[in-house]
Residue, then its C-alpha position, 0 to 999 in steps of 0.5 A: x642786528x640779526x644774523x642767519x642761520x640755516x640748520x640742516x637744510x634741503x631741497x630737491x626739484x624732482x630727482x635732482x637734490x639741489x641742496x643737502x643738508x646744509x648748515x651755516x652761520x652768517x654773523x652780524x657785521x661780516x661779509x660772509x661768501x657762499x662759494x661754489x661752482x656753477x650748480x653748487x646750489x647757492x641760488x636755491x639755498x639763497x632763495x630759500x633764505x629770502x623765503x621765495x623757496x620753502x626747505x623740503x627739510x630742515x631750519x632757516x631763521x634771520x635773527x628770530x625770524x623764521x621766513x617760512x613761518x612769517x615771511x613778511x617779517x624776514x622780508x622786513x628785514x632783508x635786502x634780496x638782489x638776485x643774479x638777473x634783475x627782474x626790471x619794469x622795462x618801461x620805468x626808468x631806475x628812479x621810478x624803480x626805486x620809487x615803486x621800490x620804496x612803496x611796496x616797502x610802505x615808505x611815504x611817497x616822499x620818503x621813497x623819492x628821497x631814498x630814490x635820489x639818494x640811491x641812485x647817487x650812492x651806486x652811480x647811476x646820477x646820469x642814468x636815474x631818468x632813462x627806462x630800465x630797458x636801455x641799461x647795460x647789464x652793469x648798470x642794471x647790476x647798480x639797479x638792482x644793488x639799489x633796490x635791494x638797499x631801498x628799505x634800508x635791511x638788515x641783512x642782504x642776500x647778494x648773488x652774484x652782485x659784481x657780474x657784468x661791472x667794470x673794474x672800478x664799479x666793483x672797487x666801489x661795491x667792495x667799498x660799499x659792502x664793507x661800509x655796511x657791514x662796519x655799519x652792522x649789516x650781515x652780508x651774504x655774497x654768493x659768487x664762483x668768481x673767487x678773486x671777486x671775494x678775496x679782497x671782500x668777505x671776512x667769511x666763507x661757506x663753502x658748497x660742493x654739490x649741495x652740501x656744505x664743506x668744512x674746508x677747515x678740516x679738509x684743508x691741504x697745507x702744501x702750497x705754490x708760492x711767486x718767486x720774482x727777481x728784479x732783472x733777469x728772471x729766475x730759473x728753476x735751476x737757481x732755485x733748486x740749488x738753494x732749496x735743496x730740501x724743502x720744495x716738492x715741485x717748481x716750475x715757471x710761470x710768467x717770468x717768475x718759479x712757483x714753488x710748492x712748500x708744505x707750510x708757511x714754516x717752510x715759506x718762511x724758511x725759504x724766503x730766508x735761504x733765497x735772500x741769503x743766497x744773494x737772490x734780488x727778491x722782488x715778490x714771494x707771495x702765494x700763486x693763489x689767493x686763500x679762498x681758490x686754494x682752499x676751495x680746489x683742495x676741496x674738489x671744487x674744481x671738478x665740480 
């Protein structure tokens, strides 16, 4: 299976530079999440992989394929699903994936069973014979996962696939997308709704301002960290008399104290000491999941 690759790349609209000099890998077999604010660049930089946008500078290639060079062979072998679904407003979501399969040069047959089979794989059975028009904004997020799939790619290019879905839609396109990295699919999910990703990617590429961020290297070990008791809540004197020595800051938060510790060395430690004191710990787990963490250490709040 092919994986991606972009090298040095660069885009400008005018003034406005859009993506600089970005550079990354997405591996075979893993879900890779491009984050970043609004603005950050990531739709440009995933048009520019589906070779619907061409680089002012720099290299992309999918697998060996330059989608710049031989755009017909990249679109061979990538699955594209854009923030908004451009739908055929009068065609109903079979006849979408139908028209869909044709274009891609599937027999008419072939293309009405990938149809069937698509619009049960993502749960639109109910829906598959009413006008793209009447769909919700959910249900045409399903649509356009469905199309994006009907070629069977190698690679898929996702920005922002679970907007507009319910709770247990976004369970089943978790699901989804990991079943097809298992299969080898290399998948690239672009969001700034970090939680969406937690759970999902096995990777992250992060993008500040149009440039790709080594979090990695710009990481901050200082961390806040949950602090439940069963019954009555915890204080934060209670906590500061056992922590003499390894908290920089605590405070409240919903029934719980979020302490700030350097490291996880220093969590372990602290678990340990609060145990020990006699504290009823139910939860001690970090405030926040890693992939926000790391990317408010690296600024990408204020962007």
């Amino acid at each position: 299976m092919p994986s991606i690759s972009a090298q040095g790349v660069s885009r400008a609209f005018g003034s406005v530079q859009a993506v600089r000099d970005a550079s990354f890998v997405a591996n075979e077999g893993r879900i890779t999440g491009l984050i970043g604010p609004n603005g950050a660049g990531k739709t440009t930089l995933l048009l520019m992989l589906a070779s619907l946008l061409a680089p002012d500078t720099g290299s992309i290639r999918i697998g060996d394929v330059d989608p710049m060079e031989d755009p017909s062979a990249a679109r061979g072998l990538i699955g594209w699903m854009p923030d908004a679904l451009g739908a055929w407003p009068s065609l109903t979501a079979r006849e979408t994936l139908v028209t869909t399969g044709r274009l891609h040069d599937l027999s008419r047959e072939e293309a009405q069973a990938r149809a069937a089979e698509l619009v049960t794989l993502v749960g639109l059975d109910e829906l598959a014979d009413r006008p793209a028009r009447v769909l919700s904004r959910g249900q045409k997020q399903k649509l356009g996962l469905a199309r994006a799939l009907v070629a069977r790619p190698q690679v898929l290019l996702l920005d922002e696939p679970a907007s507009g879905l319910d709770p247990m839609a976004r369970v089943q396109l978790r699901v989804l997308l990991r079943q097809l990295a298992d299969e080898g699919c290399t998948i690239l999910v672009s969001s700034h709704v970090l939680s969406e990703l937690e759970e999902l990617v096995d990777d992250a590429v992060f993008l500040v301002a149009g440039s790709v961020v080594d979090a990695e290297a710009s990481a901050v070990r200082a961390r806040e960290w949950r602090v439940r008791t069963v019954g009555e809540p915890l204080t934060a004197e209670q906590v500061s008399l056992v922590l003499t020595t390894t908290v920089s800051r605590i405070r409240l938060d919903r029934g719980a104290v979020l302490v700030t510790l350097a490291g996880e060395q220093e969590a372990a430690d602290a678990l340990r000491a609060l145990i020990a004191a006699g504290l009823p710990i139910v939860e001690f787990a970090p405030a926040q999941g890693e992939l926000e963490d790391r990317f408010l250490t690296l600024g990408g709040g204020a962007a």
